[in-house]
ZAVOKOL-903939 format. One line per field, with one value per atom (N, C-alpha, C): atom name; x, y, z; residue number from 1. Coordinates in steps of 0.001 Angstrom, whole numbers, plus 500000, padded with zeros to 6 digits. Atoms other than C-alpha are relative to their C-alpha. Layout:
// ZAVOKOL-903939
at: CA/... .
c1: X/... .
c2: Y/... .
c3: Z/... .
i: NUM/... .
// end
This chain:
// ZAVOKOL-903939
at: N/CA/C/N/CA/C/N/CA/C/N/CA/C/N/CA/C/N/CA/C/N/CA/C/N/CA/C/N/CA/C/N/CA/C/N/CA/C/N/CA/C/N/CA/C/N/CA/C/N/CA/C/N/CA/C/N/CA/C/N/CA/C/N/CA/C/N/CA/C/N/CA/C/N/CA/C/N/CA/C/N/CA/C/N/CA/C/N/CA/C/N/CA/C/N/CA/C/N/CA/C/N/CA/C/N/CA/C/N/CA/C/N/CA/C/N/CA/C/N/CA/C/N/CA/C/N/CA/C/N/CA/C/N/CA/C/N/CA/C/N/CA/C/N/CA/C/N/CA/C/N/CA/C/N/CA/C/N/CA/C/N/CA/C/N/CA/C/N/CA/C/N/CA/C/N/CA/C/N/CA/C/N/CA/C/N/CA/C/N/CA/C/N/CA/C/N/CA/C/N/CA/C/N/CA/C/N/CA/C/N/CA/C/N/CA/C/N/CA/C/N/CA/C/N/CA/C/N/CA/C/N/CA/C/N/CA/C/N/CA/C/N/CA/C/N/CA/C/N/CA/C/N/CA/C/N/CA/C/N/CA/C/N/CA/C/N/CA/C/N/CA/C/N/CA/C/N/CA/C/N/CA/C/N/CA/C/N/CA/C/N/CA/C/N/CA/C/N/CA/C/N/CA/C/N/CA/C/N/CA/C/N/CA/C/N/CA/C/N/CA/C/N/CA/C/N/CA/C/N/CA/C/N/CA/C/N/CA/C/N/CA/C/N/CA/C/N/CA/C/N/CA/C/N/CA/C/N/CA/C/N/CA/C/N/CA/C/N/CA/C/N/CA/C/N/CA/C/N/CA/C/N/CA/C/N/CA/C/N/CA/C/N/CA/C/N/CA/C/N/CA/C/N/CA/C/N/CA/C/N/CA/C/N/CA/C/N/CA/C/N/CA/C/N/CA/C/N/CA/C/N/CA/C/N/CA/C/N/CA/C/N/CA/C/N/CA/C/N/CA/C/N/CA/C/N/CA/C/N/CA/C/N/CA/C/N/CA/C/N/CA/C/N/CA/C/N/CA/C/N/CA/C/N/CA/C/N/CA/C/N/CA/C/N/CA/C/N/CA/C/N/CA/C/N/CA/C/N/CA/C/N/CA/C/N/CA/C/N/CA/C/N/CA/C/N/CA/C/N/CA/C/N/CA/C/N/CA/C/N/CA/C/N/CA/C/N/CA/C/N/CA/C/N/CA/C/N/CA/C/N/CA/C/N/CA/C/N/CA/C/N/CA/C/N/CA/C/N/CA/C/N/CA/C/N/CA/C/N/CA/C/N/CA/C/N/CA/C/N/CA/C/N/CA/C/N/CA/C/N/CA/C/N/CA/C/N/CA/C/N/CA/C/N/CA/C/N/CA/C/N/CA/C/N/CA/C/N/CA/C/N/CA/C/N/CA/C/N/CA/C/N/CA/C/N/CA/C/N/CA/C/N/CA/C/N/CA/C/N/CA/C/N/CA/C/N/CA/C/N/CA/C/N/CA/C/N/CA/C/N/CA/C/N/CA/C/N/CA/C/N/CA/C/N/CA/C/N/CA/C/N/CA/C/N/CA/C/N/CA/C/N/CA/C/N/CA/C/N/CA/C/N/CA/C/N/CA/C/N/CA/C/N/CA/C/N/CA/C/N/CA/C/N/CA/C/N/CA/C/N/CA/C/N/CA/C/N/CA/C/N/CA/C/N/CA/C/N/CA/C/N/CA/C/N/CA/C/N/CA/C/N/CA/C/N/CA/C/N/CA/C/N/CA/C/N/CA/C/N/CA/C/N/CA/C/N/CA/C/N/CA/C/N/CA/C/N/CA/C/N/CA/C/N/CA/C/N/CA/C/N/CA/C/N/CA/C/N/CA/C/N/CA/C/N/CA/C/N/CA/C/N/CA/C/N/CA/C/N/CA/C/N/CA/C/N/CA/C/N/CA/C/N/CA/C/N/CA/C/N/CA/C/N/CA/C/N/CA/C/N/CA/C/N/CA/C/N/CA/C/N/CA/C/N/CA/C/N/CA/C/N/CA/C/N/CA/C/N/CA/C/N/CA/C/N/CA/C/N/CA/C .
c1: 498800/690986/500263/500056/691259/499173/500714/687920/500487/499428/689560/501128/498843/692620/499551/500847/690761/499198/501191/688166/501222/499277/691613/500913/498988/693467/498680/500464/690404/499508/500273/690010/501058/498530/693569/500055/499815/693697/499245/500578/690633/500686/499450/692287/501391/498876/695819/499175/500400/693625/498999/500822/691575/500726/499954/692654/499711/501074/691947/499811/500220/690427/499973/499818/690030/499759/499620/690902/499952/499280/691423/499070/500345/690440/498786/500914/687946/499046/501111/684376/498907/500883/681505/498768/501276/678005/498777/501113/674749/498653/501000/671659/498722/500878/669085/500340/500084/668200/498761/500840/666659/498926/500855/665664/499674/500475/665367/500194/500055/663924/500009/499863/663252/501541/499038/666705/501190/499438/668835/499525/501235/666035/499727/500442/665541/498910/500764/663054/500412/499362/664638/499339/500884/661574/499956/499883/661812/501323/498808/665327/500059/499593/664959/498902/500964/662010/501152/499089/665120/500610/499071/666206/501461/498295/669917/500789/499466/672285/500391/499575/673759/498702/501076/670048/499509/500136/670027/498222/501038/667379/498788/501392/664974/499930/499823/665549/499228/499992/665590/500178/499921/664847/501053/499227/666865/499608/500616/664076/499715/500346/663829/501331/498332/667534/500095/500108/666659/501548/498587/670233/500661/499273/671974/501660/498834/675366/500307/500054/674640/501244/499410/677380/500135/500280/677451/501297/499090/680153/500172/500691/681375/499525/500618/679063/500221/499058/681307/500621/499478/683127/499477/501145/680425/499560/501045/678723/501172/499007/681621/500890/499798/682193/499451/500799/679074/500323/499716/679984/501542/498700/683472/499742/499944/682402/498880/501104/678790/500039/500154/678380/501142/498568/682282/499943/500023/682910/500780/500078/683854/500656/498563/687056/500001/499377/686405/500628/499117/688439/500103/499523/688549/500983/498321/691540/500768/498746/693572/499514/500722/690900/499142/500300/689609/498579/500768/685962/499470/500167/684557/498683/501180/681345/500036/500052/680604/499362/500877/679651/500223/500187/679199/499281/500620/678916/498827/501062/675605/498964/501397/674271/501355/499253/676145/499742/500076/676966/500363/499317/677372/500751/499196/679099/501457/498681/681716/501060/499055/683253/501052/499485/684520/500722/499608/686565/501279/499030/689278/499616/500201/689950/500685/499296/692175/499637/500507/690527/498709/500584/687513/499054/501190/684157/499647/500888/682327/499064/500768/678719/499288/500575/678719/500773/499056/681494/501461/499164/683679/500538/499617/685390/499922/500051/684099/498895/501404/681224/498749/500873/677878/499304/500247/676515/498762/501602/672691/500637/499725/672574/500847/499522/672804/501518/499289/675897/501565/498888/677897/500476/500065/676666/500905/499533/678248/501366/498293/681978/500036/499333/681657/498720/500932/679429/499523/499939/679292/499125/500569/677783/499000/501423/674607/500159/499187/676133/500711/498620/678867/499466/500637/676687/501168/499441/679976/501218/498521/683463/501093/499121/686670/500381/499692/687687/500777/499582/689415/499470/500519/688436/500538/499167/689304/498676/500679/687345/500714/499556/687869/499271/500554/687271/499214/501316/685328/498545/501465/681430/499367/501157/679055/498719/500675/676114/499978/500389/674806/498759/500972/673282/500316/500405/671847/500822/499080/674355/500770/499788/675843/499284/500853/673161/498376/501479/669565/499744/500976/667173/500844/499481/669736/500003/501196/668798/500904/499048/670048/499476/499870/671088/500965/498627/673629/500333/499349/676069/500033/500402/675294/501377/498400/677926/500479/499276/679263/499029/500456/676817/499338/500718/674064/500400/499427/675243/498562/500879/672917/499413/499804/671919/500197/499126/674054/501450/498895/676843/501248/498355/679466/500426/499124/682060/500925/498793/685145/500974/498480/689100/499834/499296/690168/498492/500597/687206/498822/500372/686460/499376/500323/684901/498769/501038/682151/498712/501268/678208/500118/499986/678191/499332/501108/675540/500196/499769/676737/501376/498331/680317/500572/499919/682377/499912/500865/680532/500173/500304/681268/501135/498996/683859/501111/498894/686509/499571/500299/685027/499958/499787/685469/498766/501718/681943/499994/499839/680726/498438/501368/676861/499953/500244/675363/499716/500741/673646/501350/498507/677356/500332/499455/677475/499066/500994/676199/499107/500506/673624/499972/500352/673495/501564/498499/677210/499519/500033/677692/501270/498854/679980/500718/499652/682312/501421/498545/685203/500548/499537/684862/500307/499845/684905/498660/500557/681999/500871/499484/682331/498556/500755/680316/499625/499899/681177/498362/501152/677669/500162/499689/679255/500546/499544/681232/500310/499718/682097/499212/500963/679712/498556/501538/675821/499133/500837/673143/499689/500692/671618/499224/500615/669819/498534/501227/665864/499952/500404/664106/500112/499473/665443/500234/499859/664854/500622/499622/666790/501641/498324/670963/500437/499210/672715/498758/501334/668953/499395/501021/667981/500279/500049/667878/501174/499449/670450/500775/499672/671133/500184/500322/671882/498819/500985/669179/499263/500571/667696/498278/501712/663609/500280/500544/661664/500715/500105/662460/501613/498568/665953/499911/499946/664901/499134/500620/663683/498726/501534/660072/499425/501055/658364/501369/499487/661251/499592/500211/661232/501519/498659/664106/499595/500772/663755/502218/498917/667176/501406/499011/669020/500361/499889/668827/498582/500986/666738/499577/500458/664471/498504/501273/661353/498990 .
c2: 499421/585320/499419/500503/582580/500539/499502/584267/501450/498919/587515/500325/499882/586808/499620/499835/585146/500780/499242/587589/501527/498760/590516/499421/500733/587990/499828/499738/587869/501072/498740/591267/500647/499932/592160/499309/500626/589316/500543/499613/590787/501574/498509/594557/499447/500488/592728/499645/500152/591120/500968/498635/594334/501244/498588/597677/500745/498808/600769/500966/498647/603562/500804/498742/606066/499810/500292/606558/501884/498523/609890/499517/499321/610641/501217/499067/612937/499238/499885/612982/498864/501066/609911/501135/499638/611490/498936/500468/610246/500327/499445/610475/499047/500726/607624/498936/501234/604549/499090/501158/601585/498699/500505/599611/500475/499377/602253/501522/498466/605670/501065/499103/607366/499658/500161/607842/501214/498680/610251/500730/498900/612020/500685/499642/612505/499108/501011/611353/499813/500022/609864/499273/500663/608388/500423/499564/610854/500223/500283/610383/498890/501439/606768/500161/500153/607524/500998/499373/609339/499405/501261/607842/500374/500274/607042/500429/499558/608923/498555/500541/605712/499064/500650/604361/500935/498871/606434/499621/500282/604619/499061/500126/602600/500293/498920/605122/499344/500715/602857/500881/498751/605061/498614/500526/603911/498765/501492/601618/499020/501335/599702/498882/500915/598627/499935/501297/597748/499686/500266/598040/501141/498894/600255/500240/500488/599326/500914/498977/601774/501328/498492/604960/500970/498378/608389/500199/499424/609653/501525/498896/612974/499788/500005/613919/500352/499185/615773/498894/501371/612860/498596/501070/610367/499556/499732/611971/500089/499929/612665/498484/501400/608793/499046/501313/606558/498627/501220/603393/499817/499790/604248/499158/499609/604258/498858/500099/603010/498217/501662/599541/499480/499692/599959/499612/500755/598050/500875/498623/600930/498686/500348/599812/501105/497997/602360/499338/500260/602447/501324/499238/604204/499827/500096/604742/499453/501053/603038/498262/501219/599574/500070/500292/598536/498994/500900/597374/499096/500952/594403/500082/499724/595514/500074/499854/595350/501211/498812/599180/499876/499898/600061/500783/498873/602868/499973/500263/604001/501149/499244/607352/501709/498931/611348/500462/499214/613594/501051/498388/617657/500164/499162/618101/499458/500901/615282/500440/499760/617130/500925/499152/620034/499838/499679/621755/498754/500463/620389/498737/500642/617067/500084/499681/618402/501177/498775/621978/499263/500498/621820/499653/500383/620471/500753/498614/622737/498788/500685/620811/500655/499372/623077/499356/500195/621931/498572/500890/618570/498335/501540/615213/499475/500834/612003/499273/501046/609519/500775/499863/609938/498033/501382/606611/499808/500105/605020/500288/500093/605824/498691/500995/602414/499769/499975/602313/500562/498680/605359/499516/500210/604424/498658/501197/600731/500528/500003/601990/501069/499457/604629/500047/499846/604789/500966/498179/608689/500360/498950/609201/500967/499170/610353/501664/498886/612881/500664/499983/614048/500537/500253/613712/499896/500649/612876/499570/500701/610991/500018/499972/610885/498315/501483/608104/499631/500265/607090/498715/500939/605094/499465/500135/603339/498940/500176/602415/499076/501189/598888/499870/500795/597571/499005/501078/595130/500085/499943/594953/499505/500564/594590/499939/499745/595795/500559/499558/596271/500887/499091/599548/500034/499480/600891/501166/498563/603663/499834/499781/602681/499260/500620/600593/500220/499274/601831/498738/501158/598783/499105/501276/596704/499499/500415/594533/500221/499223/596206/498799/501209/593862/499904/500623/592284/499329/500299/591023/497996/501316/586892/499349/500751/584969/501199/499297/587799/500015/499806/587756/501723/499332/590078/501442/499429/593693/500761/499813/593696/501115/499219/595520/499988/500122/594087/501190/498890/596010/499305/500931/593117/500207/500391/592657/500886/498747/595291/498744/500754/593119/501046/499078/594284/499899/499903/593538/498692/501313/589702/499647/501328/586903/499721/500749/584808/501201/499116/585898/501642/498822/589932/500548/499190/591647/501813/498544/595427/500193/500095/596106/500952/499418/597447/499929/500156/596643/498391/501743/592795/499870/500559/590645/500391/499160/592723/501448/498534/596062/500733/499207/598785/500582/499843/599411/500612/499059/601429/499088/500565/599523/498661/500808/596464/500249/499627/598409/500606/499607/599297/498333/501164/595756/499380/500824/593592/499155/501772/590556/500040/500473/589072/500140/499240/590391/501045/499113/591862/500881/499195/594692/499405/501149/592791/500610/498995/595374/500641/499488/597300/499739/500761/595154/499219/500469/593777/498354/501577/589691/499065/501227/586234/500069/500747/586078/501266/499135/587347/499330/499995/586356/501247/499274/587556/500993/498816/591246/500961/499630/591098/500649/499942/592386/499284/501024/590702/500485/499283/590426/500981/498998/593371/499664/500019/593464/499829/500302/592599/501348/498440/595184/499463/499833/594971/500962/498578/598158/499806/499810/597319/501327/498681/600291/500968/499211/601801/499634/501000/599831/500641/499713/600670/500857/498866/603432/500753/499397/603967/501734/498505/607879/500420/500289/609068/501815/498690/613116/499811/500001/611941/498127/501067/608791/498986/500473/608157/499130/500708/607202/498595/500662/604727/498627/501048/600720/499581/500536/599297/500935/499029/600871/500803/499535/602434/501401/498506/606513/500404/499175/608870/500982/499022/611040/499804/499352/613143/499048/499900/612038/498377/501468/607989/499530/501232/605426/499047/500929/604085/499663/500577/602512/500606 .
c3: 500587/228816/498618/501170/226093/498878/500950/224486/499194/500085/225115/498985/500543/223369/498543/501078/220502/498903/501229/219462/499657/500344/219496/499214/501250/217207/498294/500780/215178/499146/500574/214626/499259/500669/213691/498759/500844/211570/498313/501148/209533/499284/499849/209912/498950/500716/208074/498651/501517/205342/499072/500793/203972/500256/500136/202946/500601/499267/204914/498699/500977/202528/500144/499380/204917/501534/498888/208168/501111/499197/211086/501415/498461/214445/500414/499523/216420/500711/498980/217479/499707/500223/217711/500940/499465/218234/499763/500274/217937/499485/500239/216010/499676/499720/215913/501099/499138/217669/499631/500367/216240/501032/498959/219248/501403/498964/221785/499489/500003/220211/501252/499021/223592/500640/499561/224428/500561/499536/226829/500081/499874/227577/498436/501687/223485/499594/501161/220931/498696/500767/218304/498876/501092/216310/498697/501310/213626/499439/500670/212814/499756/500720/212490/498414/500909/209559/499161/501214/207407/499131/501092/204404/500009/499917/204507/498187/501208/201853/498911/500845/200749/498835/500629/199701/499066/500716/196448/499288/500436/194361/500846/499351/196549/501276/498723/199601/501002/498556/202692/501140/498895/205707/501572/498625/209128/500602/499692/210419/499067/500990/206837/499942/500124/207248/501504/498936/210533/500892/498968/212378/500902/499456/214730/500393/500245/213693/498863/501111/210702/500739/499664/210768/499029/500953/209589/499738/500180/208013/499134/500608/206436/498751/501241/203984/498621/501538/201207/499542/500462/201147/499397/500848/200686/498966/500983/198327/499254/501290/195979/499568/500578/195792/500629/498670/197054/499944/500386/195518/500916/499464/197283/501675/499466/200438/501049/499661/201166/500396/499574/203097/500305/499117/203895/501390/498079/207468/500407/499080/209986/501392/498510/213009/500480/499457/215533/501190/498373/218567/500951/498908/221836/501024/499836/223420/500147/500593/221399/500474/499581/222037/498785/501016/218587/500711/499619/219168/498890/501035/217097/499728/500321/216598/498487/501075/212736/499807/500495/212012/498393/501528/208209/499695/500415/206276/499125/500925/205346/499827/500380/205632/500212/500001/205354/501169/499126/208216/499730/499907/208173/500300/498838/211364/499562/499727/210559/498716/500964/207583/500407/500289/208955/501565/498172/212445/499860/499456/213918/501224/499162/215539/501657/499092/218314/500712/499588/219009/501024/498983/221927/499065/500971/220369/500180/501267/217918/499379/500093/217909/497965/501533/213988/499151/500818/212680/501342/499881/214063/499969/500338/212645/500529/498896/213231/499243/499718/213173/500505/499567/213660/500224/499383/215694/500350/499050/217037/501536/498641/220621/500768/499009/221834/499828/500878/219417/500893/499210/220949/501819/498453/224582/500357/500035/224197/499467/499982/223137/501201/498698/226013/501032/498517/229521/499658/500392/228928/499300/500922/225814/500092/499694/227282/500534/499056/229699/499094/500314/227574/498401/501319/223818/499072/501351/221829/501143/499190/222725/499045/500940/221145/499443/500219/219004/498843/501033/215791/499337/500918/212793/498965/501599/209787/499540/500760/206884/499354/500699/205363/498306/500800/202090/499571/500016/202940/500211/500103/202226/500998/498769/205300/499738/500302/203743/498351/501647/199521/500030/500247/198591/499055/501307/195360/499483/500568/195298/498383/501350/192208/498757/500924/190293/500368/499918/189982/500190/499529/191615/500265/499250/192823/501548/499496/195215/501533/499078/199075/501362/499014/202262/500628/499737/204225/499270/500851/202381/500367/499568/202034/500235/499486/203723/501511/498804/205729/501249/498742/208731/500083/499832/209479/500868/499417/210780/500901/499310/213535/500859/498658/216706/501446/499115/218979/500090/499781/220717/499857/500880/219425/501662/498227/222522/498939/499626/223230/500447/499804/222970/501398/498801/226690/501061/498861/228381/500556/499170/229405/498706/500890/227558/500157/500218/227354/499771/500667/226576/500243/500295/226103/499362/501030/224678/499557/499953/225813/499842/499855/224717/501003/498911/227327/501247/498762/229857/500474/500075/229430/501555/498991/232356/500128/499402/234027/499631/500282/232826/501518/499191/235222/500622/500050/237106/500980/499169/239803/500803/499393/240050/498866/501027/238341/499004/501377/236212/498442/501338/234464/499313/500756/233413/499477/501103/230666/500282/500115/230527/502002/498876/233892/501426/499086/235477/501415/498697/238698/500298/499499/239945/501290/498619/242447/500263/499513/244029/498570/500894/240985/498220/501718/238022/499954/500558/236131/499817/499986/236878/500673/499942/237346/501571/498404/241014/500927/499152/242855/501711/498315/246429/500438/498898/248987/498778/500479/247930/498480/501773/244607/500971/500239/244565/499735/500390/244106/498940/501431/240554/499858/499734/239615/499417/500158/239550/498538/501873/235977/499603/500944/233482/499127/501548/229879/499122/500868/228576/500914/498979/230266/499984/500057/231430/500018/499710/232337/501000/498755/235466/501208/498730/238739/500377/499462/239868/498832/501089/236618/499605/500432/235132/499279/500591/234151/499835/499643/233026/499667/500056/232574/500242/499835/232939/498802/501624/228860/500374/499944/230203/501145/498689/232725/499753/500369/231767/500604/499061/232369/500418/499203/235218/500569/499050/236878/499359/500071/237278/500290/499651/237336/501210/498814/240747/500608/498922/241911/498565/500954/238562/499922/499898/239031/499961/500144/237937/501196/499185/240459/499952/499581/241937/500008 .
i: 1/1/1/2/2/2/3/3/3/4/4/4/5/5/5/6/6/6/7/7/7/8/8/8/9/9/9/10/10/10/11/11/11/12/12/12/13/13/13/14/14/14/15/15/15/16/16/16/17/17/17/18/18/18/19/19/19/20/20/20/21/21/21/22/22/22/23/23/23/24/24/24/25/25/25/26/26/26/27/27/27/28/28/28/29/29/29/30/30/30/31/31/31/32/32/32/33/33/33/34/34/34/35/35/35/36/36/36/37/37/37/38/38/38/39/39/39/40/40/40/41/41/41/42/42/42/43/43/43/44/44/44/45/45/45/46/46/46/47/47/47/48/48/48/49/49/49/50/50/50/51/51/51/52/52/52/53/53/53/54/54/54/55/55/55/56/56/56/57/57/57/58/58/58/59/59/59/60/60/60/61/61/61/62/62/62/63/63/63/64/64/64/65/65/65/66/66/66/67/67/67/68/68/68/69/69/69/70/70/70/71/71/71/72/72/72/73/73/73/74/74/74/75/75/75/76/76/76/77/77/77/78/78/78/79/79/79/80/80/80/81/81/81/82/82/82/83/83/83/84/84/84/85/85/85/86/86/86/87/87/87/88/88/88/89/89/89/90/90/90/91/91/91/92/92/92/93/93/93/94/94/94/95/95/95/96/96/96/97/97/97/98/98/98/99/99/99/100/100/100/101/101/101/102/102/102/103/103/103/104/104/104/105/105/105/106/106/106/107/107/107/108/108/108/109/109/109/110/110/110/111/111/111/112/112/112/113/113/113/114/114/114/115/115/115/116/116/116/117/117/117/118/118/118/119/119/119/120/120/120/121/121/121/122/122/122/123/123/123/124/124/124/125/125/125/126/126/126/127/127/127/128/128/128/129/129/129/130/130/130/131/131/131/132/132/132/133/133/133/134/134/134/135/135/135/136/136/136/137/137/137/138/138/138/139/139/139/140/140/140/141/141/141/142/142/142/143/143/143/144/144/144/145/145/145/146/146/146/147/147/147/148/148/148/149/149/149/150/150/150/151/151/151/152/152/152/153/153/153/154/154/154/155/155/155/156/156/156/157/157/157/158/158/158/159/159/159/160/160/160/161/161/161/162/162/162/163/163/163/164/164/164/165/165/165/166/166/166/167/167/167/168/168/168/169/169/169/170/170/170/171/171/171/172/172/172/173/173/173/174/174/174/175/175/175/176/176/176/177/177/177/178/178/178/179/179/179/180/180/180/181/181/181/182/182/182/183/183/183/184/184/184/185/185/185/186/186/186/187/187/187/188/188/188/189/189/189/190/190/190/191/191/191/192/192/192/193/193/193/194/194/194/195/195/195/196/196/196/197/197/197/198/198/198/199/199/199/200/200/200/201/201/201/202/202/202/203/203/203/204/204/204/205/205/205/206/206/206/207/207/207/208/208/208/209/209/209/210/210/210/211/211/211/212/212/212/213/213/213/214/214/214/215/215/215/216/216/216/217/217/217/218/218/218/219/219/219/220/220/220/221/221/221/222/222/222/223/223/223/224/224/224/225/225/225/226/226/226/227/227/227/228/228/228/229/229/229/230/230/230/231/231/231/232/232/232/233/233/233/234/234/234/235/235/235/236/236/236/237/237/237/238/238/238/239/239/239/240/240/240/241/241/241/242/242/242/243/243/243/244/244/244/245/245/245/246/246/246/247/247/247/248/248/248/249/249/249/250/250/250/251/251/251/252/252/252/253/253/253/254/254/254/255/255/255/256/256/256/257/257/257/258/258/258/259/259/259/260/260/260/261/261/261/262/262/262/263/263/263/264/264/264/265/265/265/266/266/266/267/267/267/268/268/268/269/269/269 .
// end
């Protein structure tokens, strides 16, 4: 609870000392994945080989910047002020739960310019984010099932990442000092403490199997927690891919870690 309370005082705190520049509501989709291309029964190898709008002059494709913390935003907007915009740290939140994941703007979206955020989703036209899989899947369970979620955002002033957008050959990165905007899923305020690798999914999260919880957690009367006794599960078999292991959702094999197989819509043996 102490960590808990901590990392939602540290986030606020940064949210009070930076500017928002732009901000609204709507839709989070997805369109690469940096450390797991086969994903949701997709292949997402040739969207990570796309160079990113904000990499004007030495056009860094998805896998050269190497993160899946990268987000899409709309593209009219982007483009009509990159220096504005580009390497911008990204506060998204789902409902009304601000996650601490460091996203940062870094590449244009179509869909996210236009449509209504309140009308049903219109996959041609509707506001929002575009996210990596693992990205989307880590602020909601769903994304797979579902392919977008609702969410709101705001766009900080503060630099996470330096692109070339407004100086020809300058030199593009995380920003030194600020910490590397990785491809971790950062930890979710509201949902337990200590180690967390999958946000969401971390201590007290709301679970149904082990495989809904992070790192080495067990589902124990419903909540993602430490305790693997009375009323918990036992740990779940070796699984390198979380939230893909053993009874996991699953529409092909591509969704399913290691050796397991998908057979009747779950990840198994």
């Amino acid at each position: 609870m102490k960590g808990q309370i901590a990392a939602s005082l540290g986030l606020f705190a940064k949210l009070a000392a930076s500017s928002v520049i732009y901000s609204g509501s709507g839709y989070g989709t997805y369109y690469y994945d940096i450390q797991h291309s086969q994903s949701c029964g997709q292949d997402l190898s040739v969207a990570n080989t796309g160079n990113v709008e904000c990499s004007q002059f030495i056009a860094l494709n998805l896998n050269e910047i190497n993160s899946n913390n990268l987000v899409a935003m709309n593209h009219s907007l982007i483009a009509s002020n990159l220096a504005q915009y580009c390497g911008r740290q990204v506060v998204v939140s789902v409902n009304g739960v601000a996650s601490s994941t460091p996203f940062f703007i870094g590449d244009g979206c179509e869909r996210c310019g236009t449509g209504s955020s309140t009308g049903p989703w219109n996959p041609n036209g509707a506001p929002g984010l575009d996210f990596s899989f693992s990205a989307l899947s880590a602020l909601n369970g769903q994304a797979c099932n579902q392919g977008h979620i609702d969410i709101s955002w705001q766009v900080l002033d503060t630099t996470l990442y330096n692109f070339d957008s407004n100086a020809p050959g300058q030199p593009e990165g995380p920003v030194s000092g600020g910490g590397s905007p990785g491809n971790g899923g950062g930890s979710n305020p509201g949902n337990g403490g200590g180690s967390c690798t999958w946000a969401g999914h971390c201590q007290g999260a709301s679970c149904s199997s082990d495989d809904d919880c992070s790192d080495s957690l067990v589902c124990s009367s419903g909540k993602c927690s430490t305790d693997s006794g009375s009323g918990g599960s036992a740990p779940p078999v070796t699984c390198s891919w979380e939230g893909h292991c053993l009874g996991a959702s699953c529409g092909s094999e591509d969704d399913c870690s290691d050796s397991l197989v998908c057979t009747n819509g779950k990840c198994s043996n």
